[in-house]
C-alpha positions, 0 to 999 in steps of 0.5 A: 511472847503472848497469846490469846486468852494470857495462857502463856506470858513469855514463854511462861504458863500465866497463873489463869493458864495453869489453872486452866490447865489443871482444869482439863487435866481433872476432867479428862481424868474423871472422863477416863475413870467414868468410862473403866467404871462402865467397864462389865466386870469392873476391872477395867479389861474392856468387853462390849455386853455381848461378851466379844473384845472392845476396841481395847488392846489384848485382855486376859481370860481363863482358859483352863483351871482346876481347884485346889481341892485337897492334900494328897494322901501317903505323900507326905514329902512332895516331889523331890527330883520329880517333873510333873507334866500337867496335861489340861485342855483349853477352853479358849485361845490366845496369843500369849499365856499365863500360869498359876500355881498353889501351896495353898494346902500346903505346909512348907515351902514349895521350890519349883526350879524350873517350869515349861509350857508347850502345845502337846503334840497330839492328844493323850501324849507327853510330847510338845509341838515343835516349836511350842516348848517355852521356859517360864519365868517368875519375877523374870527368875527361872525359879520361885518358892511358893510359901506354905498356904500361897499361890504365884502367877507365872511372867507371861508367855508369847505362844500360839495357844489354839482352844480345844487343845491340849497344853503341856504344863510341867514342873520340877521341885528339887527339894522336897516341899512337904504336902502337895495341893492337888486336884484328885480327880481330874478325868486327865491323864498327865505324867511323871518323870525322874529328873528336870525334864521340865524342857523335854520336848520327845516325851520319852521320859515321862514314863509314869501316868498319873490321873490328878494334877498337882500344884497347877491351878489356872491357865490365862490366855491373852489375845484379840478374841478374848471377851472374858471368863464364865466360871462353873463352880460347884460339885462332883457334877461340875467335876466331870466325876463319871465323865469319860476319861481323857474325853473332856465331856464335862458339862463345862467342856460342852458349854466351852463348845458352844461358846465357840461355835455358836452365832452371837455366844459370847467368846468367853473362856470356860473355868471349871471350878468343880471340886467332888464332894463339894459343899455350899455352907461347910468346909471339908479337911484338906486331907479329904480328897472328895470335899475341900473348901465350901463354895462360900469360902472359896469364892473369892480365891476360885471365882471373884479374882480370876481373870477376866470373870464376867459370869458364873454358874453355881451348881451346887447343894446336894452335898449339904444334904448328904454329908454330916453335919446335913442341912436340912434347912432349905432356907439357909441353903439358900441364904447361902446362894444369896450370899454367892449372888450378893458377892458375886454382882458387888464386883460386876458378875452375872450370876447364874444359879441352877436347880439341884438334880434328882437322885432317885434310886442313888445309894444316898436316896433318902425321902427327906433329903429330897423334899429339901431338894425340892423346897429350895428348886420351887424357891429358886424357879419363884425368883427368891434366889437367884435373879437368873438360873438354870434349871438342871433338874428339869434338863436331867430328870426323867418325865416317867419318874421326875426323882430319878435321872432320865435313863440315857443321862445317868451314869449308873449310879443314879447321882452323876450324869452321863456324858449324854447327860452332861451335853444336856446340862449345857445344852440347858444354859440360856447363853444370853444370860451370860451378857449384860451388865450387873446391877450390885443386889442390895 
């Protein structure tokens, strides 16, 4: 049998058919390549530039994280015949979920020989949803050892996850497993109890309240609605420190809140990768519960490889001026934003810096350190760090006396905000610069 243009010779591809052939295939290839690459992000997921989902199938986004921000003290040996109920709020939801896991801190191998996750019943309780309770696998086994220093993704889960909501995530190690990463100062309360209670559905066993969550360090969520991920890295003013207890008022929380519920914001999950004490340019000891890794060295692990990231906010600075060894120099301070920002767009993030709040009247107060401050705000408003920013000083500062917080937005220490004082922090995101694509900075 023959056809037109010899693409088949008795049955047979002719050698200008298969050349033609491999020809299609080639462009069709370049074709599929050229439209991942356009892509915002550059990881291939699929978001239109106003953040909402493509036409593409269900994508992954962070719906709640924690840094793993330090070893915990006095315990030495982990948690042996103990299950840890890690209770986080979502940002955003989904119908499918994720987990993440650290040893990051730690100095053994972690054993985890069973883990669950469930909706919560009802806010600040133990219990699960009926019917939300799901065993997690790892590699299709019930069970994973973390080695010292890693950090494991758990198999994927179908179940209902609403945003604003509380999610039950536990854990159970038989064995000890030495020192045990962990987020000091979550401003949520979770749970302990003796024994595998990781599928405990009542709650009655969770008898011991804790306030850090320990080994948890992320929660992805997949579904129609996710667009993305917006990360706020920074300090204990990211952390939420002085925040209402089991309220979620941190300043994430609220932007998680606009980017909900506001007309055309992007349907971006919000990750909150605060860590009290935090620095920019020098890393703390792992056995410091208020410092951990600088931003600079845990931008990759917190920022850049999470799920879905299109956007990230920076605050952070204040600590580089009150901490030993200080920097004094608002040049290299802001060397090491550019640094964020040259990264961070590399990878196709939008980067949005912010300007350093005032401390006026707080314990740590030091005229010199405020005229740091404020040589490195007048770099960033002129443009000469970052391409976009927001300006926390202007949103929190009082009008009366501009080196101190306004006073309905202080806590009372003069440093952190209230939780008033954290609604205005993301009242002052421009939702907009969220969107777009990136250009690489040189």
């Amino acid at each position: 049998m023959s056809t037109r243009g010899g693409l088949s010779v008795g049955g047979r591809l002719s050698a200008r058919g298969v050349r033609a052939l491999i020809s299609g295939l080639v462009a069709l290839a370049a074709l599929i390549a050229a439209v991942v690459l356009l892509v915002p992000g550059g990881n291939g997921e699929g978001a239109s530039e106003d953040g909402r989902p493509g036409p593409a199938a269900d994508r992954w986004a962070g719906t709640w994280s924690a840094a793993a921000a330090a070893v915990e003290p006095g315990n030495l040996d982990g948690y042996a015949g103990t299950s840890i109920r890690n209770v986080v709020h979502t940002s955003i939801g989904g119908t499918s979920a994720r987990i993440q896991l650290s040893n990051l801190l730690g100095t053994r191998p972690l054993a985890i020989g069973h883990a669950s996750l469930a909706r919560a019943a009802a806010p600040g309780t133990p219990a699960a949803a009926p019917g939300s309770m799901r065993r997690l696998t790892f590699s299709g086994r019930p069970g994973v050892t973390v080695p010292a220093g890693g950090e494991v993704t758990s198999d994927p889960v179908r179940l209902t996850v609403p945003a604003a909501a509380d999610l039950l995530v536990t854990t159970y190690s038989p064995a000890p497993s030495g020192p045990v990463t962990f987020h000091p100062h979550a401003r949520q309360t979770s749970y302990l109890a003796r024994g595998d209670r990781a599928a405990d559905t009542t709650g009655a066993a969770y008898t011991k309240k804790v306030t850090s969550w320990r080994y948890l360090t992320g929660v992805d969520v997949r579904g129609p609605h996710t667009g993305g991920t917006v990360v706020a890295i920074g300090d204990s003013i990211t952390d939420g420190n002085t925040s209402t207890p089991d309220a979620n008022h941190r300043w994430p929380d609220f932007l998680a809140a606009r980017l909900r519920t506001e007309p055309g914001a992007p349907r971006y999950g919000v990750l909150n990768q605060g860590i009290s004490g935090n620095r920019l340019l020098t890393d703390g000891s792992r056995w410091a519960v208020s410092s951990g890794p600088s931003v600079l060295s845990r931008l990759e692990r917190d920022v850049l490889s999470r799920a879905g990231v299109r956007a990230v906010i920076v605050e952070i600075g204040l600590n580089d001026l009150f901490k030993s060894p200080r920097q004094l120099d608002p040049g290299k301070l802001a060397d090491g934003m550019r640094e964020i920002e040259r990264r961070a767009r590399a990878r196709g993030i939008q980067v949005i810096g912010s300007t350093l709040t005032p401390f006026g009247g707080h314990r740590g107060y030091r005229a010199e350190l405020d005229s740091v401050r404020q040589a490195l705000n007048a770099k960033i408003r002129a443009g000469e760090v970052y391409e976009r920013y927001v300006d926390f000083d202007e949103a929190l500062r009082d009008p009366g006396n501009p080196l101190r917080l306004r006073p309905a937005y202080d806590s009372g220490d003069h440093l952190h905000p209230s939780d008033a004082g954290y609604r205005a922090m993301a009242e002052a995101v421009d939702l907009r610069q969220l969107k777009g694509t990136v250009r690489a900075t040189p």
